[in-house]
N, C-alpha and C positions, 0 to 999 in steps of 0.2 A: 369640478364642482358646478353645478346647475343652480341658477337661481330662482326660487320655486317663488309663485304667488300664492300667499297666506291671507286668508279671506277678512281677516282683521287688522293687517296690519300689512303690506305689499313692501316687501325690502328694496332697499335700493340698489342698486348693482350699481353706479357711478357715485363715488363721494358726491356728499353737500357741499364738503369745505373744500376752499382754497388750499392745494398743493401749493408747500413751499419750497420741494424738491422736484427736480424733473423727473418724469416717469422713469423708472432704470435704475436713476441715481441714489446709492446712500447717503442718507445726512449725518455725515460723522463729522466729532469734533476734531482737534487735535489730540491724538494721543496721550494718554490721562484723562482728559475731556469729557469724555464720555459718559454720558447719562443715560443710563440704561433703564429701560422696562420691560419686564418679562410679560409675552401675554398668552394663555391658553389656547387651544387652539377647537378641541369638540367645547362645545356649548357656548364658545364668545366667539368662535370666527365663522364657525362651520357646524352643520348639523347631520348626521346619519344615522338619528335613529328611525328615518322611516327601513331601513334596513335591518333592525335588529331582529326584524324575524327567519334573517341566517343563523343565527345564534341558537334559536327554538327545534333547530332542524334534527330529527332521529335518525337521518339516513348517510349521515357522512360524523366522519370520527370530528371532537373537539376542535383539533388543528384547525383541521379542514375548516369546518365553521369559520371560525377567526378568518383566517385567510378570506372567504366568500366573503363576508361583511366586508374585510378593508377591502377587497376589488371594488367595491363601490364607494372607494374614495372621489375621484371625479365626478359622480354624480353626487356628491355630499351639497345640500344647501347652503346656500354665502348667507351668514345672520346680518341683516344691512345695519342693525347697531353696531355691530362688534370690527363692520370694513370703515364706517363713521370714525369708531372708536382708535380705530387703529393708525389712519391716515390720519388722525387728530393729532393723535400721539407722535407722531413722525414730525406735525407741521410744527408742534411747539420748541421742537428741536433736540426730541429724545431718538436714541436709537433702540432700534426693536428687539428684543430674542426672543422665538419663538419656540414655546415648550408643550409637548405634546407623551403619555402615555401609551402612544400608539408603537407599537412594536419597529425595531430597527430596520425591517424589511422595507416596512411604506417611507422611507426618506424620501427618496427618488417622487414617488407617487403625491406626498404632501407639499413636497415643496414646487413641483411644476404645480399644482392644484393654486396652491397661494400665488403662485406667477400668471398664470393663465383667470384668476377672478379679480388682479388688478389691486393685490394685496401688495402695502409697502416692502421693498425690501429689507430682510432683515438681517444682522450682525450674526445668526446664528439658528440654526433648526436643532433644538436638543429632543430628543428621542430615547425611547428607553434602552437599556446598553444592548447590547449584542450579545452580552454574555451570561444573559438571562436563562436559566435552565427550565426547558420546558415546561409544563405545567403546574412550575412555583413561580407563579410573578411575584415580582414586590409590591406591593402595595401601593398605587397612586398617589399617595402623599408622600410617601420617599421616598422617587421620581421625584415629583416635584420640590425636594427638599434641595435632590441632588445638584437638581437643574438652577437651584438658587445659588448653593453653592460653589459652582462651578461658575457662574457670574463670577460671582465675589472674589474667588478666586483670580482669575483672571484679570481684575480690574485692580486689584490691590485694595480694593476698600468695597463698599457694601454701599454702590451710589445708586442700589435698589432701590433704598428707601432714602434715599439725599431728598425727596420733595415728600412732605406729607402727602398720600396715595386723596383725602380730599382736596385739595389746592390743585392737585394735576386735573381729578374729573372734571372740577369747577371749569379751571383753564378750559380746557376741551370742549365742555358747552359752551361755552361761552364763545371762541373760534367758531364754534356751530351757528352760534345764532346769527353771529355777522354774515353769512351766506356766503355764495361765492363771488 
């Protein structure tokens, strides 16, 4: 992922805030513990639609297209709200899963992408299944259904929503504003 300069607003590629884990390190609780946030990954961490004109292309089958677009994972733009947002989210002492509708192939390719732009470590890279039958996706929201429930699952209770999702933003700016 490349971090582009946007003539209205220049992202930041270094947090603002105060790390309160060392770089590397997850912040996990004790087992049970665990406070989880789920957080998106196109349009809050990272951006690639200056690429969606693979998609437009007549000269290569559908596949192909898909394919072409995600090779430009790495080049995908770091949204400097959304790396703020994230290492916020980290410093108040939640842990991350990272959920993405991007096909089971780009694991490998998303997840060094979030390591190499200096994205918190996270408890999880959930990705659409692998047992997806070609040209019938599921629908983006039941991915993202799955991917909640698959927390939940996991954690024994639903400590998604253990903080009201305004009292976490609040927090979060607010860690902002104190600087670093």
């Amino acid at each position: 992922m490349n971090v582009s300069v946007d003539s209205t607003k220049a992202p930041s590629r270094a947090p603002t805030m105060p790390r309160t884990t060392p770089r590397g390190k997850h912040s996990r609780n004790r087992p049970g513990d665990d406070r989880l946030v789920m957080i998106d990954i196109d349009g809050v961490l990272a951006d690639l639609t200056p690429f969606e004109a693979e998609l437009r292309r007549d000269d290569i089958a559908v596949i192909q297209r898909w394919r072409e677009f995600f090779a430009h994972i790495p080049d995908a733009t770091v949204l400097g709200s959304g790396h703020d947002l994230a290492w916020g989210i980290v410093g108040l002492g939640y842990t991350l899963v990272y959920s993405s509708t991007r096909p089971a192939y780009t694991h490998a390719a998303t997840r060094l992408g979030l390591a190499e732009q200096d994205f918190p470590p996270g408890r999880a890279l959930l990705m659409r299944p692998v047992s997806e039958q070609p040209g019938q996706p599921q629908p983006a929201a039941a991915i993202k259904r799955s991917h909640a429930r698959a927390v939940t699952n996991k954690t024994g209770s639903s400590n998604l929503s253990g903080q009201p999702w305004r009292e976490l933003v609040r927090r979060v700016y607010q860690l902002k504003a104190r600087g670093p």
